[in-house]
C-alpha positions as CSV (number, residue, x, y, z in Angstrom):
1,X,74.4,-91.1,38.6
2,X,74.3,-94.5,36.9
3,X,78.0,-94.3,35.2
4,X,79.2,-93.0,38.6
5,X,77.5,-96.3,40.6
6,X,78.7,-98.3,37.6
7,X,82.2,-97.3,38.6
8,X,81.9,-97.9,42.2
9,X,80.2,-101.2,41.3
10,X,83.6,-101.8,39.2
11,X,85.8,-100.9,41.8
12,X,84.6,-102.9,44.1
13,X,84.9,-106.1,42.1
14,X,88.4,-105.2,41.1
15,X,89.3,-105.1,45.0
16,X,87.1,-108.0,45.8
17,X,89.4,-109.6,42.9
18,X,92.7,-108.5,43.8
19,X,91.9,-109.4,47.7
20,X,90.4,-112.9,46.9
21,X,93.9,-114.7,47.3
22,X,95.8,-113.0,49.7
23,X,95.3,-114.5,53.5
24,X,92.1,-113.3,55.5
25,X,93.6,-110.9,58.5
26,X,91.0,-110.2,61.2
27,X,90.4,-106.5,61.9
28,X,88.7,-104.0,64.4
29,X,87.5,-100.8,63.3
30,X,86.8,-98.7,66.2
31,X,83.7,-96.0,66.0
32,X,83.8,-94.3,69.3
33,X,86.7,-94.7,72.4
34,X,84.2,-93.8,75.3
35,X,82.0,-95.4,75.3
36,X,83.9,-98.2,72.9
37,X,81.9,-98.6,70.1
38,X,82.5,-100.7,66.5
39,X,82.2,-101.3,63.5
40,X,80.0,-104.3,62.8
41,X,78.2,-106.5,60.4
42,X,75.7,-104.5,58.2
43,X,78.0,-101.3,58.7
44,X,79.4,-99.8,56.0
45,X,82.8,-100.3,57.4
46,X,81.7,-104.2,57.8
47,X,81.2,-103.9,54.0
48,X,84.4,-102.7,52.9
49,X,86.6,-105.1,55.7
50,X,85.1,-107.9,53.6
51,X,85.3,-106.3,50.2
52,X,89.4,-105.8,51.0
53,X,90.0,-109.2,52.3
54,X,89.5,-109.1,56.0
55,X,87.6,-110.4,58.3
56,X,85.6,-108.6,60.7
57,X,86.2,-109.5,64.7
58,X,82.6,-107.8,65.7
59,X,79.6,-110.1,65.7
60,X,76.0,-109.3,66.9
61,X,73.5,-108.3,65.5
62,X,74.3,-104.3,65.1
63,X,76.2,-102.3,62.7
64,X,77.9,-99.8,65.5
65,X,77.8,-102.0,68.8
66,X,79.2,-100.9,72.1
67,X,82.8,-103.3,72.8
68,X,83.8,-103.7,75.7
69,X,87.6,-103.9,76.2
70,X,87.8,-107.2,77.2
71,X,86.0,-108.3,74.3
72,X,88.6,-106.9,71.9
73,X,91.6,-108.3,73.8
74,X,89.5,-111.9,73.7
75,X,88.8,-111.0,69.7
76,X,93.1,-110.3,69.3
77,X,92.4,-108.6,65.9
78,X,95.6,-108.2,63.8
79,X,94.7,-104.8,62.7
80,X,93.5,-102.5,65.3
């Protein structure tokens, strides 16, 4: 178990690295359509948005919030 978390631990960093200078794009990752849900901060999918580069349009306090529709179209992600 410890050389396999060693890898991930690797990997990460490497993406983290090869991300660092490329430009931030926003990004929605949808969880559920009906009710919409997302993807938010302290979700794994939060985590690997930010460890590629990107930059998470869901805020609050939750790691799979409901979104309303409106609230994506104000949020405009670049990456649906």
């Amino acid at each position: 178990a410890e050389i396999r978390a060693r890898k991930m631990t690797d990997t990460q960093k490497s993406v983290a690295q090869r991300t660092a200078k490329l430009p931030r794009v926003t990004v929605f990752v949808e969880g559920s359509a009906s009710p919409l849900y997302a993807a938010g901060p302290g979700s794994f999918v939060d985590d690997l948005i930010r460890i590629a580069g990107g930059v998470n349009v869901v805020k609050g306090t939750t790691p799979y919030p409901q979104f309303s529709k409106e609230a994506l179209l104000v949020a405009n992600p670049a990456h649906y």
